[in-house]
PAMIDREN-671605 format. One line per 2 residues: their letters; for each residue z, y, x of C-alpha. Coordinates in Angstrom, 2 decimals, padded with zeros to 5 digits. Layout:
# PAMIDREN-671605
A) Z/Y/X | ...
***
This chain:
# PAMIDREN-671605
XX) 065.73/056.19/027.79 | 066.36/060.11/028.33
XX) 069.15/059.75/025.77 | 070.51/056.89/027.75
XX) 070.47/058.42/031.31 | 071.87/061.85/029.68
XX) 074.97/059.50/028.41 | 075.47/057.65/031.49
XX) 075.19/061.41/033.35 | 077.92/062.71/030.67
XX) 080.26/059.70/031.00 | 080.24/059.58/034.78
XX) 080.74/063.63/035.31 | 083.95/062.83/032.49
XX) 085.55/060.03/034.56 | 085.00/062.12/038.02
XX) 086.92/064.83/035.91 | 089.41/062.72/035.04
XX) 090.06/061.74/038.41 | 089.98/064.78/039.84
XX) 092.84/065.84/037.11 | 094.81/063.01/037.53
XX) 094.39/063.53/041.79 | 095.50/066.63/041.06
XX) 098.68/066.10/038.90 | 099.44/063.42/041.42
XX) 099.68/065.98/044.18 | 101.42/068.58/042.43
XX) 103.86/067.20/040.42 | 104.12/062.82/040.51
XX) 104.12/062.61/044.51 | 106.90/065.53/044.72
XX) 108.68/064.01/042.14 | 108.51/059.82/043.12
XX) 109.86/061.76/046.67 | 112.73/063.30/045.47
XX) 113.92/060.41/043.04 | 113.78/057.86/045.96
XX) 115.69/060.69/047.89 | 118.54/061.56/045.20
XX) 118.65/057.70/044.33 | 120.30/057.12/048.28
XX) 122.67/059.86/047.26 | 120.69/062.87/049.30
XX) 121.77/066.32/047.18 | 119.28/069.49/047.66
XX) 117.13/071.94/045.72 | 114.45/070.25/042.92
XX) 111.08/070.52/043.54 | 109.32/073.75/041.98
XX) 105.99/073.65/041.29 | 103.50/075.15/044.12
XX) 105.45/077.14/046.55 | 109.01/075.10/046.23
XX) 111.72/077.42/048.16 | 109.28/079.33/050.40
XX) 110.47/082.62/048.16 | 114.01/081.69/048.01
XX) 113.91/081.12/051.95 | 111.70/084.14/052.67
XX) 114.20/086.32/051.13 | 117.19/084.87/052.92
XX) 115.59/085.95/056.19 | 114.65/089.17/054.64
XX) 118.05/089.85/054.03 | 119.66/088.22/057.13
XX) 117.38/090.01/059.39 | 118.15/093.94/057.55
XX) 120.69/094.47/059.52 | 122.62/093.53/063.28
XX) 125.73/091.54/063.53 | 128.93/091.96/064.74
XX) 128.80/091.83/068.94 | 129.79/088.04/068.88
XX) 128.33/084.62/068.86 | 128.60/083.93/065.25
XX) 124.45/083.87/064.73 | 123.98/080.98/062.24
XX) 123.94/083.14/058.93 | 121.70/085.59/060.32
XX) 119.49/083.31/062.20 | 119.07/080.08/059.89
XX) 119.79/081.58/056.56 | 118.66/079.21/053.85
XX) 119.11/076.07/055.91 | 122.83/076.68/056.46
XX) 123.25/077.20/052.94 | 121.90/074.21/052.19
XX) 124.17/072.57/054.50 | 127.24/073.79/053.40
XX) 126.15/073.34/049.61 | 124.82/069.89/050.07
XX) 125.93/068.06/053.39 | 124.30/066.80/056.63
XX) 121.53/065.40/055.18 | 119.81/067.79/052.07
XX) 116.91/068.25/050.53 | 114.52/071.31/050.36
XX) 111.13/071.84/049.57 | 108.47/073.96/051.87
XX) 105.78/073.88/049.14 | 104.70/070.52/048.23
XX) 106.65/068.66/051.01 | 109.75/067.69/050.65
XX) 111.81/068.45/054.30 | 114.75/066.63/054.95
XX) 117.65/068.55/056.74 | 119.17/066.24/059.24
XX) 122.17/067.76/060.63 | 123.20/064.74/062.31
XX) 123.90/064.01/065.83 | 123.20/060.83/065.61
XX) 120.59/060.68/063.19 | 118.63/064.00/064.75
XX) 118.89/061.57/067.83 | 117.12/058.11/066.02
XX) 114.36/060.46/064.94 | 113.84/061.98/068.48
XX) 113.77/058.39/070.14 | 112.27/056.86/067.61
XX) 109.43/054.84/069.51 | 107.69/053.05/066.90
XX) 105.48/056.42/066.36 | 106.85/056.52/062.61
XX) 108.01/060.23/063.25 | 104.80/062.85/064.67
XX) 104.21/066.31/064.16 | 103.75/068.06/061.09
XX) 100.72/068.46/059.98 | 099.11/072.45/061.00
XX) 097.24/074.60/059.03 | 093.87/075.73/060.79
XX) 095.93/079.09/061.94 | 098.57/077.39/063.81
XX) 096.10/075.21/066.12 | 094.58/078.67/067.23
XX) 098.09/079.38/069.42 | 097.79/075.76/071.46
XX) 096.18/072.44/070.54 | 097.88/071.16/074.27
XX) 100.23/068.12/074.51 | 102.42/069.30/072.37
XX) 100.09/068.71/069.40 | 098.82/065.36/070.42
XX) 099.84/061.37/069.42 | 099.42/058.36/070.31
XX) 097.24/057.24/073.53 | 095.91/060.85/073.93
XX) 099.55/062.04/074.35 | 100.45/059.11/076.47
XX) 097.62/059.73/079.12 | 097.94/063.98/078.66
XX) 101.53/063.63/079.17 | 101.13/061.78/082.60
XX) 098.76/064.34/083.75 | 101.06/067.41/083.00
XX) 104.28/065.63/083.94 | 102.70/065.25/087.07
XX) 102.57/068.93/088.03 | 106.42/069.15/087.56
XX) 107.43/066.65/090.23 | 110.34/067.55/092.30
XX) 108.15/067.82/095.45 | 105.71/070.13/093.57
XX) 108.49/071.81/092.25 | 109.90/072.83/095.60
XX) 106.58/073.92/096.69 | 106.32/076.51/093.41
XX) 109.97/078.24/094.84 | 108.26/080.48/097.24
XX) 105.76/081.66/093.89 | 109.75/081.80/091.87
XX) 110.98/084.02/094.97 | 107.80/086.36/095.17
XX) 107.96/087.00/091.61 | 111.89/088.24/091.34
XX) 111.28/089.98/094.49 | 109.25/092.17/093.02
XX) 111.64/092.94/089.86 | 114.49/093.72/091.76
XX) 112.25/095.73/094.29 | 111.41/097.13/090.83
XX) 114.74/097.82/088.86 | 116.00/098.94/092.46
XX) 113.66/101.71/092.48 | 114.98/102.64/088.76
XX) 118.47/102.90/089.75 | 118.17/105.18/092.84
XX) 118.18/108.64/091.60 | 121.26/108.12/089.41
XX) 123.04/104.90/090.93 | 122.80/103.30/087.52
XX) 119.50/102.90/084.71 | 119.32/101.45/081.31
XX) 116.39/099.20/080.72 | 114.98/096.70/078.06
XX) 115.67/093.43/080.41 | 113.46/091.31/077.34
XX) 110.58/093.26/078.10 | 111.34/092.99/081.86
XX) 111.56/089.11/081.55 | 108.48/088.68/079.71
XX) 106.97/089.97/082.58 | 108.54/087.97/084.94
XX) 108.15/085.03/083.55 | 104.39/085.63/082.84
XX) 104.50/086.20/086.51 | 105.72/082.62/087.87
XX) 103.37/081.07/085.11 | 100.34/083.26/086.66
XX) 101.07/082.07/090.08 | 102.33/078.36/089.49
XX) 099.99/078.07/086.96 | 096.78/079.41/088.55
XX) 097.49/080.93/091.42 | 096.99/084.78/090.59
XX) 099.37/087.82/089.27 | 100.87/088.94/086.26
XX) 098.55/091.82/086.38 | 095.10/089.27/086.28
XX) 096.56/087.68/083.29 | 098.20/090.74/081.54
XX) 095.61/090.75/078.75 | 096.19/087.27/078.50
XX) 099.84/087.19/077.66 | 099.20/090.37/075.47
XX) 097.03/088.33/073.25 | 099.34/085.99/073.29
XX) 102.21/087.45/072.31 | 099.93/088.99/069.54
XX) 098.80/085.42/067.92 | 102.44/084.56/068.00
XX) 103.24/087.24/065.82 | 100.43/085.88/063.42
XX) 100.70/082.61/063.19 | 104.65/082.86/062.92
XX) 102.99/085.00/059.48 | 100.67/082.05/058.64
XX) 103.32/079.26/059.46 | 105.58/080.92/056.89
XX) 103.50/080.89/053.80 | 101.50/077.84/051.91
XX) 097.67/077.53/053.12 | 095.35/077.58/050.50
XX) 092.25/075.23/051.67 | 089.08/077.36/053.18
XX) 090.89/080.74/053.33 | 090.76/080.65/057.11
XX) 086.82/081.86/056.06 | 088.08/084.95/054.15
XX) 087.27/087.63/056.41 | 090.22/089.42/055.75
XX) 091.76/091.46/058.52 | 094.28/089.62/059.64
XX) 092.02/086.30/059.30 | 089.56/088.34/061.78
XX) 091.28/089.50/064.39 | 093.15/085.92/064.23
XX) 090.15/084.48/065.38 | 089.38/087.28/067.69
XX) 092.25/086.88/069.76 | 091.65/083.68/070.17
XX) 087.86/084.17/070.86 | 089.08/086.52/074.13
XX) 092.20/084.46/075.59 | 089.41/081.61/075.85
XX) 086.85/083.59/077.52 | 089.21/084.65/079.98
XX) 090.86/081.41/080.76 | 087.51/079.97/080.87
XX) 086.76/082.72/083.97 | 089.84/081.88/085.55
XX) 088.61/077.82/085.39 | 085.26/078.44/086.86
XX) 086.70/080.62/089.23 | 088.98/077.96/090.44
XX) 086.13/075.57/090.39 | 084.32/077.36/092.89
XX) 087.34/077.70/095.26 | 087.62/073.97/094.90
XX) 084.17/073.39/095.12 | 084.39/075.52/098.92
XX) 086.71/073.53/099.69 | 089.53/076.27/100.14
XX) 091.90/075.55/098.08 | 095.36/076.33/099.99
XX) 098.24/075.25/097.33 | 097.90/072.87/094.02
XX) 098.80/074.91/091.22 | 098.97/073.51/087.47
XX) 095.50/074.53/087.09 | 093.64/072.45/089.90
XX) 095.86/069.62/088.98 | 094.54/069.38/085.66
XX) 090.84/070.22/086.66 | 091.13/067.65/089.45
XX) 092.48/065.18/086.59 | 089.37/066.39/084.83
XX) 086.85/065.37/087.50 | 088.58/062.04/087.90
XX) 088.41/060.45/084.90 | 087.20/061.24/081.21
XX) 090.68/061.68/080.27 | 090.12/065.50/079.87
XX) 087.41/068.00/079.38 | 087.22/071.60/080.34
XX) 088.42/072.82/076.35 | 091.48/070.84/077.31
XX) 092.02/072.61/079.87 | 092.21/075.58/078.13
XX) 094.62/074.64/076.08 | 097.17/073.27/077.93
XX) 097.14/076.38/079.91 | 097.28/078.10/076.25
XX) 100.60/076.21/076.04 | 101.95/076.90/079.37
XX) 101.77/080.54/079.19 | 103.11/080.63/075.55
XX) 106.09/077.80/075.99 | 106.79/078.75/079.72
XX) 106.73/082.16/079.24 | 108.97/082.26/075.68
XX) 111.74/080.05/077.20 | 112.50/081.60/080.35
XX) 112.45/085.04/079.18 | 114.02/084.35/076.31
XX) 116.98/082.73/078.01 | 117.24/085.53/080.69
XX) 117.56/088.08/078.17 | 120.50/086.33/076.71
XX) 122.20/085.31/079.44 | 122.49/088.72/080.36
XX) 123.37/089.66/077.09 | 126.37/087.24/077.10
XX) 127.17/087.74/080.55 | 127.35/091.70/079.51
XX) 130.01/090.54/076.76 | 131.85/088.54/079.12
XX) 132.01/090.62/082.30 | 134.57/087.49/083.60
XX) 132.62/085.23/083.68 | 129.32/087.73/084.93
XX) 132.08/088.09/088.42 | 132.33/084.41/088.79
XX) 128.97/083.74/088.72 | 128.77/086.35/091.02
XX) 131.62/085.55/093.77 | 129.44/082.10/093.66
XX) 126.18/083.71/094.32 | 127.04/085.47/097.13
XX) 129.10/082.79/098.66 | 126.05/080.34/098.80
XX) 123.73/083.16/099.83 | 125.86/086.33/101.18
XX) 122.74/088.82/100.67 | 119.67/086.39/101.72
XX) 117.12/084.99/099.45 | 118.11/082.24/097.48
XX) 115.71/079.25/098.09 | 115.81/075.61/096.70
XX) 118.42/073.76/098.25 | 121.15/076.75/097.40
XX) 120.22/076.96/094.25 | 121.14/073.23/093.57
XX) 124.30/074.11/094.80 | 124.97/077.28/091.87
XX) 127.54/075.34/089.76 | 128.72/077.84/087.56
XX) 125.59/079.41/087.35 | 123.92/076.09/085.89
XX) 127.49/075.90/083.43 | 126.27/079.16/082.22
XX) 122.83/078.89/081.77 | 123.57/075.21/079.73
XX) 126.03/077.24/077.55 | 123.80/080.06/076.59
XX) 120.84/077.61/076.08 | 123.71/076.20/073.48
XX) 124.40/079.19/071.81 | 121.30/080.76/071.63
XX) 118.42/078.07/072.04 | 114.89/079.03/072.77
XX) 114.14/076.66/069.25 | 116.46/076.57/066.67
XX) 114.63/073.41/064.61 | 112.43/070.62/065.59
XX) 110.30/069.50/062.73 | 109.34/065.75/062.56
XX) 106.60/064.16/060.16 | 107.11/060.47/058.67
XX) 103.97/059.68/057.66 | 105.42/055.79/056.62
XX) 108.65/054.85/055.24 | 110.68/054.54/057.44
XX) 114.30/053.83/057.88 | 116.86/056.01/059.72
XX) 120.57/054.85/060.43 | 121.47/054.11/056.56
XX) 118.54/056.29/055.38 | 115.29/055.35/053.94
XX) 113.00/058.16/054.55 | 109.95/058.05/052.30
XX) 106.40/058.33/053.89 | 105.34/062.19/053.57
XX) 109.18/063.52/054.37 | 109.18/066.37/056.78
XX) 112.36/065.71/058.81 | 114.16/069.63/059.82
XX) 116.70/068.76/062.70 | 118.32/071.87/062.82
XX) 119.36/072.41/066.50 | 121.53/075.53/066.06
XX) 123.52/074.08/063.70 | 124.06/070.92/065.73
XX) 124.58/073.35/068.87 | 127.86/075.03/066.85
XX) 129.01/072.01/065.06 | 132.82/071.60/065.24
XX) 132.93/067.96/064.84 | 130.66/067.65/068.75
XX) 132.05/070.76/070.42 | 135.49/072.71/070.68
XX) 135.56/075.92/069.49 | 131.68/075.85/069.34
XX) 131.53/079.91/068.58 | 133.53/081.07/071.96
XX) 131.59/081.09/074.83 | 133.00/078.72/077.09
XX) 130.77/077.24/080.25 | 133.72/075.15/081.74
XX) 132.51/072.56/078.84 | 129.62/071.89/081.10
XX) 131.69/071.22/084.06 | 130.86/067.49/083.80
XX) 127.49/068.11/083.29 | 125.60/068.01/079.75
XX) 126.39/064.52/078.69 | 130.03/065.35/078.60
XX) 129.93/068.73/077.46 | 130.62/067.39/073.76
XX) 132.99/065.29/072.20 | 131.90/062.01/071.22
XX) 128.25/061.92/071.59 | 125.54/064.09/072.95
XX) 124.39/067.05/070.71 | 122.61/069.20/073.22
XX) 118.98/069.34/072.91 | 117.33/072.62/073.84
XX) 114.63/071.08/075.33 | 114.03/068.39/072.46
XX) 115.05/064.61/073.44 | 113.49/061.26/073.73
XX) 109.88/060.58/075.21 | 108.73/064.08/073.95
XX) 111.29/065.86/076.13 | 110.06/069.06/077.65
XX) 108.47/067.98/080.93 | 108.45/071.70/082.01
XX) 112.60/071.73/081.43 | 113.33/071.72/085.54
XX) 110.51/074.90/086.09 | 112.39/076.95/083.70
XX) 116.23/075.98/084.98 | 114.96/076.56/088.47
XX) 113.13/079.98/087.45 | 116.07/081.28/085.27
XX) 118.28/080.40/088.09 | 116.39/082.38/091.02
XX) 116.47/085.15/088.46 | 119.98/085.17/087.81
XX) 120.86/085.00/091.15 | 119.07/087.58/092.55
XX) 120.08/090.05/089.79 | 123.89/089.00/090.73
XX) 123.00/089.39/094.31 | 121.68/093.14/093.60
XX) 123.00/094.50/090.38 | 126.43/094.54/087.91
XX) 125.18/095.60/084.04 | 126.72/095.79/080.84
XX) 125.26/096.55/077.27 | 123.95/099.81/076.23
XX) 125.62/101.80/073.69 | 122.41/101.36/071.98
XX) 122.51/097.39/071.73 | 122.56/096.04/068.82
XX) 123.01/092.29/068.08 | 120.52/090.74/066.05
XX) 119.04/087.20/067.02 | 116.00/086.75/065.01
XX) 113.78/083.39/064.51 | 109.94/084.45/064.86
XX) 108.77/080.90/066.31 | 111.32/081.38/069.43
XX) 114.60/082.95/069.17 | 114.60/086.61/070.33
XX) 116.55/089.78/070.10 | 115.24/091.48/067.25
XX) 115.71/094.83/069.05 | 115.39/094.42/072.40
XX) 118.08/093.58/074.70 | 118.76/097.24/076.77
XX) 121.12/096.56/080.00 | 122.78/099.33/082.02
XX) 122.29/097.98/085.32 | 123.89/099.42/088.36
XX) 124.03/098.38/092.65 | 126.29/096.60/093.52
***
């Protein structure tokens, strides 16, 4: 009997082996492999699949290289910025192949096709699957699927309506005030001062999202965006290398202070929420920020709980901070190169608004300003990819796209293609002049704020922001580039001057 159960033991631990074995050869080598032949046999050319890390070394040392050393002062960013995926374009086509570990990701440099994958609506196409360290910057709307994005996207859209939109101007105004109170201050002694206007936008824009959002100053939620800033430099780290399963519990140092930082920007939204409660609870709340709107959706229904809470307000300072600054900073940068069109926007400023404050109604009236603004969102967009999952086959124009296929829709590229936009490298606003949906040739290939249902819903908060910004800087101050500027556009999850972006600024 002993002998028996001791066989039986020994057979069953071999076939649990065996499976385990085969398991694993299946997701290492037969799954990759059954991908790429389906791929290659629709005529799709790319790199093969390597065993374990795929092109993650290949790609890490295209950026390495790219991002050694600053361009030439001009809008020609693609080789610096996008490396590996443009030379996979121009060696392969439109549509290639490449390999982030185990997954295959398909480029899609397609207007067309980038624009069946963002509208898809049969929920073929979600996000990407995240390693553990990436759901510590946001697990907000941005993250979710299905019904729970349906409902959470309501709620949020709701805070952006064009009535509570015109209600957040006064919270714009206040906030730009104070900068050019600021930067006028700075320029005094001397009539002109040279400044690091990134820097000075991620302030600013932490400043609307502290009052829109919950009603306070950037100085209450200082730490906040610090921290911030300082898990977006780590997870960019952890989103650019292959997770190995249950090392998130290695207390290594980064792995730590990962967790730290996330640890303290919870606490201290979770002060700012019961502190909000109570001023609800009083019965003296005076304005409806972002925050009581979701904690009032909260009490309502069972829709959302306090922790999401938290992180939607995780995403709007991150997203709504990175955007607007980041498109300040460039548009000043470009408007330094091209001092022309810097007077125009200018001459149109102070024709709307002479030397008063700009408020909502003149701003909708800034025409050239908007042209701009949608140009430099063009040539240097706050996201330079949009990454789409396909967890079923499913097909795409002419395409079938096995299930597991991470889809790379590389927006940059699409941004400067020749065969959509004239003379895509020259800065050129009058494109706009019809608005974006004539801007390029044939079809639409402008998306800086994504496209389909999962459009930004924060898109009109940042135009309006970056547009009170702009104009009260044109109202106050000429500038051109420091000496000291150099150009370097780098990728680290938003696109950023690697540098810093210093300004001369001087008074009108």
């Amino acid at each position: 009997m002993e002998d028996f159960i001791f066989k039986t033991m020994t057979s069953s631990f071999a076939f649990l082996v065996l499976y385990i074995m085969i398991k694993f050869v299946n997701n290492i080598w037969w799954r990759p492999k059954s991908t790429e032949k389906l791929l290659r046999q629709q005529g799709i050319r790319g790199s093969s699949y390597k065993l374990f890390d795929g092109d993650i070394s290949v790609m890490k040392n295209y950026d390495l290289k790219a991002s050694s050393k600053a361009i030439s002062l001009n809008h020609q960013i693609i080789t610096r910025v996008i490396p590996f995926v443009h030379k996979m374009v121009q060696q392969h086509g439109n549509v290639s192949l490449y390999w982030f570990g185990r997954r295959a990701r398909l480029i899609v440099a397609d207007a067309e096709l980038a624009r069946l994958v963002l509208t898809n609506k049969n929920g073929h196409f979600v996000k990407p699957p995240r390693t553990p360290f990436v759901k510590l910057l946001t697990l907000g709307l941005t993250t979710l699927e299905g019904e729970t994005w349906t409902k959470r996207r309501k709620v949020v859209t709701s805070a952006f309506q064009l009535e509570k939109l015109k209600a957040m101007v006064p919270a714009f105004s206040t906030s730009c005030h104070n900068m050019m109170e600021r930067w006028g201050k700075l320029v005094e002694p001397s009539g002109s001062f040279e400044l690091d206007v990134s820097a000075e936008f991620d302030i600013l824009a932490g400043d609307v999202i502290a009052r829109t959002a919950f009603g306070s100053s950037y100085q209450e939620g200082k730490q906040i965006f610090e921290l911030q800033k300082e898990q977006v430099m780590l997870v960019n780290e952890a989103m650019n290398n292959i997770y190995i399963p249950g090392f998130r519990f290695l207390p290594t140092r980064k792995n730590k202070r990962r967790y730290n930082v996330d640890v303290q920007i919870k606490a201290m939204l979770r002060d700012i929420i019961q502190k909000k409660e109570q001023v609800m609870k009083e019965g003296k709340l005076k304005e409806h920020d972002l925050l009581s709107i979701l904690l009032q959706c909260r009490d309502q229904n069972n829709s959302l709980t306090t922790e999401d809470v938290i992180e939607e307000c995780k995403l709007f300072y991150f997203a709504g901070q990175a955007t607007t600054a980041n498109t300040l900073a460039w548009t000043m940068i470009v408007l330094s190169m091209h001092p022309d069109w810097q007077e125009k926007a200018r001459e149109e400023v102070l024709e709307i608004f002479d030397k008063s404050e700009p408020d909502f109604e003149g701003i909708n009236h800034l025409k050239i300003v908007s042209m701009i603004l949608y140009e430099v969102l063009r040539l240097y967009p706050p996201i330079t990819a949009f990454h789409k999952y396909n967890w079923c086959e499913t097909r795409v124009g002419n395409m079938s796209i096995p299930a597991g296929v991470e889809v790379c829709i590389p927006l940059l590229l699409l941004h400067y293609d020749g065969n959509y936009w004239e003379k895509p490298e020259e800065f050129n606003p009058v494109r706009f002049t019809e608005g974006v949906s004539k801007a390029s040739k044939d079809q639409i290939a402008f998306y800086p704020f994504g496209w389909g249902p999962r459009i930004c819903p924060g898109q009109n908060f940042a135009f309006i922001e970056a547009k009170m910004a702009l104009a009260m800087i044109l109202q106050r101050f000429s500038f051109q580039l420091s000496p000291s500027y150099a150009h370097a556009p780098s990728n680290c999850i938003t696109l950023k001057p690697q540098f810093g972006a210093p300004i001369v600024i001087r008074r009108t």
